[in-house]
C-alpha positions as CSV (number, residue, x, y, z in Angstrom):
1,X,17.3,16.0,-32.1
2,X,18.7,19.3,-31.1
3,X,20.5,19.6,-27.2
4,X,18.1,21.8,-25.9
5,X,15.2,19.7,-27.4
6,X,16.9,16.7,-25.2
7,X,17.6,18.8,-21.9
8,X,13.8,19.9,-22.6
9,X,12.5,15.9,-22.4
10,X,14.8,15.6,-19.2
11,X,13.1,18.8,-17.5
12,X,9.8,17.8,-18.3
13,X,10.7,14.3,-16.7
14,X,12.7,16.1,-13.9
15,X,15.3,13.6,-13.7
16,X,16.8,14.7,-10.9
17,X,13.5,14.6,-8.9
18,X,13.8,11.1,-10.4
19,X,17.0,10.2,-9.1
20,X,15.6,9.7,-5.4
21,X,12.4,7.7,-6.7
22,X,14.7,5.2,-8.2
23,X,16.8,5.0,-5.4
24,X,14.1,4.2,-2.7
25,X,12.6,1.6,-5.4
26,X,15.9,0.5,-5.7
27,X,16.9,0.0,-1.8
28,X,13.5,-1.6,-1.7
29,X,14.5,-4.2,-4.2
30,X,17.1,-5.3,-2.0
31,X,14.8,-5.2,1.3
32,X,13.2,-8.2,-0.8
33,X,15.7,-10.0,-1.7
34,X,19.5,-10.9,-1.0
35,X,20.8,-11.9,-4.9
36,X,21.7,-8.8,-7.1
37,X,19.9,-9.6,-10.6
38,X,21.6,-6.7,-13.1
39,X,18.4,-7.3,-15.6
40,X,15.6,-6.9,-13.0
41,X,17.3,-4.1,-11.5
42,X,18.2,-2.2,-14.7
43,X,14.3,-2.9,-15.4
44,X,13.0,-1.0,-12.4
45,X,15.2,1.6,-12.6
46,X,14.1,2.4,-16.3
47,X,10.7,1.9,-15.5
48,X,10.9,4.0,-12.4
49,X,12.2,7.0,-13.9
50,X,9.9,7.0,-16.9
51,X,6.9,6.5,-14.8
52,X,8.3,9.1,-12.7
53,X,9.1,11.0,-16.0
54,X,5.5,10.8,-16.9
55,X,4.2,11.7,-13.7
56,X,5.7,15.0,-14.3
57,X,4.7,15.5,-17.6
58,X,1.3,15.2,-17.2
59,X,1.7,17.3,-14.1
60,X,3.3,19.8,-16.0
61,X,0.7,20.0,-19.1
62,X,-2.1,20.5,-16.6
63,X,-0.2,23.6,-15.2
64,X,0.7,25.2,-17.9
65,X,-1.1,28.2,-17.0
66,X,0.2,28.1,-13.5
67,X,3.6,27.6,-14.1
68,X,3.6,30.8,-16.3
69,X,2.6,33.1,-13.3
70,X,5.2,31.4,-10.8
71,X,9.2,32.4,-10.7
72,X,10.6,29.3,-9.5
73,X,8.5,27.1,-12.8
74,X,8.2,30.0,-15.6
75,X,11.0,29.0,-17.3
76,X,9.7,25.2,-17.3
77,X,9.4,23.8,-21.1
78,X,5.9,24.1,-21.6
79,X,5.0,27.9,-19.7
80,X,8.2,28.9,-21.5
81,X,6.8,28.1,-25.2
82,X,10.1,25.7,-25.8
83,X,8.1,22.6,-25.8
84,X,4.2,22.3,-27.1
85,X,1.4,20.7,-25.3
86,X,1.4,18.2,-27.8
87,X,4.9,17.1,-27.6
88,X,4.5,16.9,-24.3
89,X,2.0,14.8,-24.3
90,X,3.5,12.5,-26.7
91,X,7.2,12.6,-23.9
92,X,4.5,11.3,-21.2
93,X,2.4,9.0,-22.9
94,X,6.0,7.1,-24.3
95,X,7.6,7.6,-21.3
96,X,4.9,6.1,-19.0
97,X,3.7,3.2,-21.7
98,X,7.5,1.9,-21.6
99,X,7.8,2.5,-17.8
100,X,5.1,0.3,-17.1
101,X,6.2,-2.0,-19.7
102,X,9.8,-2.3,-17.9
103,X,7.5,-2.9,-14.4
104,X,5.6,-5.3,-15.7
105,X,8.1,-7.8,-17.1
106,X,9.2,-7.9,-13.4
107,X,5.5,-8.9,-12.4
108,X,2.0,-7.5,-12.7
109,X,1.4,-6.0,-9.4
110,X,4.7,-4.3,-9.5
111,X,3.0,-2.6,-12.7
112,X,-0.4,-2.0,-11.2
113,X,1.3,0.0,-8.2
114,X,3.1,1.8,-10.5
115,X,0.0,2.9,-13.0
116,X,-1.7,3.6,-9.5
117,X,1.0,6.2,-8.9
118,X,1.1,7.1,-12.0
119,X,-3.2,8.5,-12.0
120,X,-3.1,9.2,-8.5
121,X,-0.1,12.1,-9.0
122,X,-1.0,13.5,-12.1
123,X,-5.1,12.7,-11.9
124,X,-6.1,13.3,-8.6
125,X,-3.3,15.1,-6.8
126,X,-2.2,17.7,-9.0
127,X,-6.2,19.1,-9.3
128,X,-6.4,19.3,-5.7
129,X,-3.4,21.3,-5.2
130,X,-5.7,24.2,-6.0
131,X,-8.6,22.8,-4.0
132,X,-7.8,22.0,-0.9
133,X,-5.0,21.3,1.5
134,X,-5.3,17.8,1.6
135,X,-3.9,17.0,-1.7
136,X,-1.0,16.3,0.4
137,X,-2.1,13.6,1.9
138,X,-3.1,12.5,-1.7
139,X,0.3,13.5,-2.8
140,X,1.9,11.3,-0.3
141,X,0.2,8.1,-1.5
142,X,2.6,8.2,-5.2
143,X,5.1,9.9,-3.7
144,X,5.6,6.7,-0.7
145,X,4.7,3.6,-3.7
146,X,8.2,3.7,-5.1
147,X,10.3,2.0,-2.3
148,X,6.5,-0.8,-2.4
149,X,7.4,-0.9,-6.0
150,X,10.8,-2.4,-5.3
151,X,9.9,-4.5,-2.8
152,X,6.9,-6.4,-4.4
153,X,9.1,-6.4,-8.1
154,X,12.1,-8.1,-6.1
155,X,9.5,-10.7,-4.2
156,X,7.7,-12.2,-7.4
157,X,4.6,-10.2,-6.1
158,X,4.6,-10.8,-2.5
159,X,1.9,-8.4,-1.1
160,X,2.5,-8.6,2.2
161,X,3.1,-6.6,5.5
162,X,6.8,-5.8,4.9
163,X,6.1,-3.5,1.7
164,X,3.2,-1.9,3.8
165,X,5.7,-1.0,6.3
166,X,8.6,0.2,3.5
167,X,5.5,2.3,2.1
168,X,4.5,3.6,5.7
169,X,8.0,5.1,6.7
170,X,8.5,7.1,2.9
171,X,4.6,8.2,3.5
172,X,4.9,9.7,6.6
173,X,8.3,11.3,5.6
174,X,6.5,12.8,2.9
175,X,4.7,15.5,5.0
176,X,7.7,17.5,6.3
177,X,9.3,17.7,3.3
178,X,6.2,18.4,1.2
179,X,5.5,21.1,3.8
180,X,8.8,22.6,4.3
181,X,9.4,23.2,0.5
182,X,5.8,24.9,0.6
183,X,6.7,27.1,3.2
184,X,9.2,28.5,0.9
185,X,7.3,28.8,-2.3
186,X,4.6,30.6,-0.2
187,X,4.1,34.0,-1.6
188,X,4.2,31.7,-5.3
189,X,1.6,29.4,-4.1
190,X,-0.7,32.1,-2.3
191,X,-0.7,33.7,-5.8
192,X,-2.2,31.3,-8.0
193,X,-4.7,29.6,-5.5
194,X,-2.6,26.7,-4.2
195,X,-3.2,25.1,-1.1
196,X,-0.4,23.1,-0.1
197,X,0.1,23.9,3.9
198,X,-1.5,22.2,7.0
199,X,-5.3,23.5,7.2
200,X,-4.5,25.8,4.0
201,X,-3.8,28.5,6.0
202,X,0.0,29.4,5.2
203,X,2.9,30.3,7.0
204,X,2.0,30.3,10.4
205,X,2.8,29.4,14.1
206,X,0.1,26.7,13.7
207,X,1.6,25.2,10.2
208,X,4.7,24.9,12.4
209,X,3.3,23.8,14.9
210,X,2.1,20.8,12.6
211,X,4.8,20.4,10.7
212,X,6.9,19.1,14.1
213,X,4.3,17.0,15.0
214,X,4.2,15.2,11.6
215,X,8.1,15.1,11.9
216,X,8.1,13.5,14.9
217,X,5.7,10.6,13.8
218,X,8.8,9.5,11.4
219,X,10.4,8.5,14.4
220,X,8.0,5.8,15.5
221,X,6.9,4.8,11.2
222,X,10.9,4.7,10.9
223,X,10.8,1.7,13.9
224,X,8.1,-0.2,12.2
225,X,10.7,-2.7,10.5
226,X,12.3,-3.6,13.6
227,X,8.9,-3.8,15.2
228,X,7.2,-6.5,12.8
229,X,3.5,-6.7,13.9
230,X,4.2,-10.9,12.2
231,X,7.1,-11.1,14.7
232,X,9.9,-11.3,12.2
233,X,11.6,-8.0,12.3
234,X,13.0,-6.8,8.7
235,X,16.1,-5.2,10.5
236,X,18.1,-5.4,13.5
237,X,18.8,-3.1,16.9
238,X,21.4,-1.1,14.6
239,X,19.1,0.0,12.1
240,X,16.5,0.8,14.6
241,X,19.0,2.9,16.7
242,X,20.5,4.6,13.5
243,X,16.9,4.8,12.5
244,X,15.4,6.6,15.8
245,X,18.9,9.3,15.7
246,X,18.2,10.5,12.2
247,X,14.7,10.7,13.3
248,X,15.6,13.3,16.3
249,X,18.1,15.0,14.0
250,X,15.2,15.6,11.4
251,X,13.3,16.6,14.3
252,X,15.7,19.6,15.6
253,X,15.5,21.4,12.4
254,X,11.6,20.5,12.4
255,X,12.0,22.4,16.0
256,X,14.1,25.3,14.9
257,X,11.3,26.2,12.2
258,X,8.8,26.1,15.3
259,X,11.1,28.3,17.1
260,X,11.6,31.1,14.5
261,X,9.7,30.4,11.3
262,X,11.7,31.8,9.2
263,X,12.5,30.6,5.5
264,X,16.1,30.0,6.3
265,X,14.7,27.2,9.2
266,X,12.5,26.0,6.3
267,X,15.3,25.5,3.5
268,X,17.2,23.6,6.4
269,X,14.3,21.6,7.4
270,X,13.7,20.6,3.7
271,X,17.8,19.9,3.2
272,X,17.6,17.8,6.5
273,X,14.5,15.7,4.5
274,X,16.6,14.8,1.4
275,X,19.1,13.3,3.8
276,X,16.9,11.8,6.5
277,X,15.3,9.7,3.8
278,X,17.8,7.9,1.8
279,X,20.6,7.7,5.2
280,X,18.0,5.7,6.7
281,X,16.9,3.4,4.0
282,X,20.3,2.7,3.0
283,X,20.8,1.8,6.9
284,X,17.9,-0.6,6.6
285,X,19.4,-2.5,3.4
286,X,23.1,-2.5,4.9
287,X,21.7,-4.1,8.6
288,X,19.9,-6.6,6.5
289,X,22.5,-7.8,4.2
C-alpha cells in the first residue's frame, strides 16, 4: 500500500477530528473509574477512532457531489478522484465493524451507543444538513455520546445519571462550536444548499444573537456534575469554579462575535471551543482523582 493510499484512509477517517472524540471518551473512562486498565483503554481508544473513522466515511461518500463544489473539502479523497466510492465504502464498513467490535468486548451498551452514533451522524444528520437547520441539534446527539461512551465502558454498563450529565455538558458545547465554524464556511454552505446556522437564515445579528445565548447555557450544563440531582456530586468546588471561568471566558469571545460579527470574532470563537472543552473535562478527571 502506497503513502498516499494510507494518508488517503487517514483523511477519510479524519484522524485529527478523531483525536478529540477519543480524548473526551477517554476522560470519561476515568470519570467512571479510579484503576487505569492499559487493555480497556487501548480498546476504546481503537474503537473510538474507527467508529469515528467511519462516521466520516460514510459522511463523506454521501457528499461526494458536495464536497466537489466546496474549497475548503474539494481536495477530500473521494471529490478529488484519489479514492473510489467503493473503496471507501469498504475503509468505513472495516473501520466501523472493528470499532464496534473493540466497544463491545468492553460491554454491550458501550457498543450500542456507539452504533447509535455511528447511524445517527452519517444516517440522519448528514441528510439534514441540506434540509433544515436543525440537523444541528441532530448533529449534537453523536457528536456529545463519546465522553457517555467512556463512562458506561469504564462502569460495566452502568446507565445511570452521571453519563447523562458527561453527555449534557459535551451536547450543549456542541452548538457554539458547530455554529461558529458555520459562520465561517458561509458563503461554501449558502452555495450548495446547506443549512447549518440558527433558524437557517445565515450570518446575521440574530445567529449571533443565538449563538451567545447557547454559549452561555454551557455555563450552567458545565455545573451539572457538582450539582448531582442524586445528591452525590461527581466533582468538587474546584472543578465547578474552574468550570464556571472557562465558561465566561468562552462566553467573551461568544460576545465579541455579537459585538462585530465578523469572521475573525468567529475563527476566535471556534479556537476558544477546542479549548473550552477538553480544559474543562480534564479539570473534572483531575478534581476527581
Amino acid at each position: 500500500m502506497g503513502h498516499s493510499t494510507i494518508k488517503d484512509i487517514g483523511a477519510l477517517y479524519k484522524l485529527r477530528l478523531g483525536f478529540f472524540v477519543v480524548m473526551s471518551a477517554v476522560l470519561g473512562w476515568f470519570m467512571g473509574t479510579e484503576f487505569i486498565d492499559v487493555t480497556s483503554t487501548l480498546l476504546l481508544t481503537i474503537g473510538g477512532y474507527l467508529l469515528t473513522g467511519a462516521s466520516n466515511g460514510l459522511n463523506q461518500i454521501f457528499e461526494k457531489d458536495i464536497d466537489d463544489q466546496m474549497k475548503r473539502t474539494m481536495n477530500r479523497p473521494l471529490p478529488s478522484g484519489r479514492m473510489t466510492v467503493s473503496q471507501a465504502l469498504f475503509w468505513s464498513i472495516l473501520a466501523g465493524v472493528i470499532g464496534i467490535g473493540c466497544l463491545y468486548i468492553l460491554n454491550a451498551i458501550a457498543a450500542l451507543l456507539g452504533l447509535i452514533a455511528l447511524v445517527l451522524y452519517a444516517f440522519v444528520y448528514t441528510p439534514l444538513k441540506s434540509k433544515t437547520y436543525l440537523c444541528v441539534f441532530v448533529g449534537a446527539i453523536p457528536g456529545a455520546l463519546p465522553p457517555m461512551i467512556g463512562y458506561v465502558a469504564a462502569t460495566k454498563g452502568n446507565f445511570g445519571i452521571e453519563p447523562g450529565v458527561l453527555f449534557a455538558v459535551q451536547f450543549m458545547w456542541q452548538f457554539p462550536h458547530f455554529w461558529a465554524i458555520a459562520w465561517l464556511q458561509d458563503e461554501d454552505y449558502s452555495k450548495v444548499g446547506y443549512k447549518m446556522m440558527p433558524y437557517g437564515e445565515g450570518v446575521s445579528d440574530r445567529s449571533a444573537q443565538i449563538i451567545l445565548l447557547y454559549t452561555l447555557f454551557c455555563i450552567p450544563a458545565s455545573m451539572l456534575p457538582w450539582a448531582m440531582p442524586n445528591g452525590s456530586p461527581m466533582v468538587g468546588t474546584t472543578a465547578l469554579v474552574i468550570a464556571i471561568l472557562c465558561g465566561l471566558g468562552f462566553t467573551w469571545f461568544a460576545i465579541k462575535l455579537k459585538i462585530n460579527k465578523t469572521n475573525e470574532a468567529a475563527k476566535n470563537l471556534m479556537f476558544s471551543s477546542f479549548a473550552y472543552l477538553p480544559i474543562v473535562q480534564i479539570t473534572y478527571v483531575l478534581d476527581k482523582i
